[in-house]
Structure formats: structure tokens, C-alpha cells
C-alpha positions as CSV (number, residue, x, y, z in Angstrom):
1,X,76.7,173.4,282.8
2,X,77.5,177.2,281.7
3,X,74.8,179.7,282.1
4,X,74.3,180.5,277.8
5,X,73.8,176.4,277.5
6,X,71.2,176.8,280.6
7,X,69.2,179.8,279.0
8,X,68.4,177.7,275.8
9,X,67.8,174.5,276.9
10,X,64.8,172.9,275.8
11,X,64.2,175.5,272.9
12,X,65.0,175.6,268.9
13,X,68.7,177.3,268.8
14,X,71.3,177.8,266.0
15,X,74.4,176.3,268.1
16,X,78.0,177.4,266.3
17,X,80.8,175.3,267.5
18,X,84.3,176.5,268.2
19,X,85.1,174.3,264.0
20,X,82.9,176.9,262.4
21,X,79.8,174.2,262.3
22,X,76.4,175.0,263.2
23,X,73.8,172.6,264.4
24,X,69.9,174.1,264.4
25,X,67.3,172.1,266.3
26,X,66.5,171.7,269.9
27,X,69.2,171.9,272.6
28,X,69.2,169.2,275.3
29,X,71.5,168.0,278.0
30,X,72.9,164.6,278.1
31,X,71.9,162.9,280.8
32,X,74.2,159.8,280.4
33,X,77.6,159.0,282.6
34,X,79.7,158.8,280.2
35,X,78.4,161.8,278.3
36,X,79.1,164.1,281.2
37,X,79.0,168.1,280.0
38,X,77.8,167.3,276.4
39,X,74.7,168.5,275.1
40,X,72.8,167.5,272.2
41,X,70.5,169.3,269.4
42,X,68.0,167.5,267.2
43,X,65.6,168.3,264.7
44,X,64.1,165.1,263.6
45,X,66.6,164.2,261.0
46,X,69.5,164.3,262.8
47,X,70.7,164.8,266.7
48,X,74.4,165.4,267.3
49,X,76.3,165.0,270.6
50,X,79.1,167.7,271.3
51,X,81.1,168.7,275.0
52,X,80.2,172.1,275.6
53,X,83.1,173.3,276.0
54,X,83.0,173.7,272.0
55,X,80.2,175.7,271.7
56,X,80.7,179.3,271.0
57,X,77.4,180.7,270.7
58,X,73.7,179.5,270.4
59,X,71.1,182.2,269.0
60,X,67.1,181.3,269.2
61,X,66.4,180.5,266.1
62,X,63.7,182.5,265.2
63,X,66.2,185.7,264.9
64,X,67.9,184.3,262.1
């Protein structure tokens, strides 16, 4: 796991993706075998599953 993904797990992020999409919610691992190095972010209505090797930055959500 990289060290930005480690820093903000477990709290409300703005995650942008390497498409342009952004995903706001809370930022989890994925502990699941065939999941291995994705991460997830929910926030009650949805919770999406990406590698994180597409993430390009996650800012705490209260600065934005």
C-alpha cells in the first residue's frame, strides 16, 4: 500500500483518479484476495472499488 493511501485511511477524502473522476467519502482498504491493492471510498449511497495504482491524489475533505 503507498504511503498517501496509508495517511487517509479511515477518514472522509476527495480521491481523484488518474480518468479525471473523483470519489468523496471514506477511504478503506480492501481486504479481499482477489481485490489485492484496491481501496474503496463510501459515503452511504455509494462505495466504489478502484486499484490504487489509479489514484492521483486524495485531499481531506474538509479543505475543499
Amino acid at each position: 500500500m503507498n504511503m498517501l493511501v496509508n495517511r487517509y485511511l479511515g477518514e472522509k477524502v476527495i480521491v481523484t483518479l488518474d480518468t479525471g473522476d473523483k470519489h468523496q467519502g471514506i477511504l478503506e482498504d480492501v481486504i479481499d484476495p482477489e481485490y489485492i491493492g484496491y481501496v474503496k471510498v463510501h459515503n452511504g449511497d455509494e462505495v466504489v472499488f478502484f486499484p490504487e495504482d489509479q489514484i492521483e491524489n486524495i485531499k481531506p475533505e474538509l479543505l475543499n
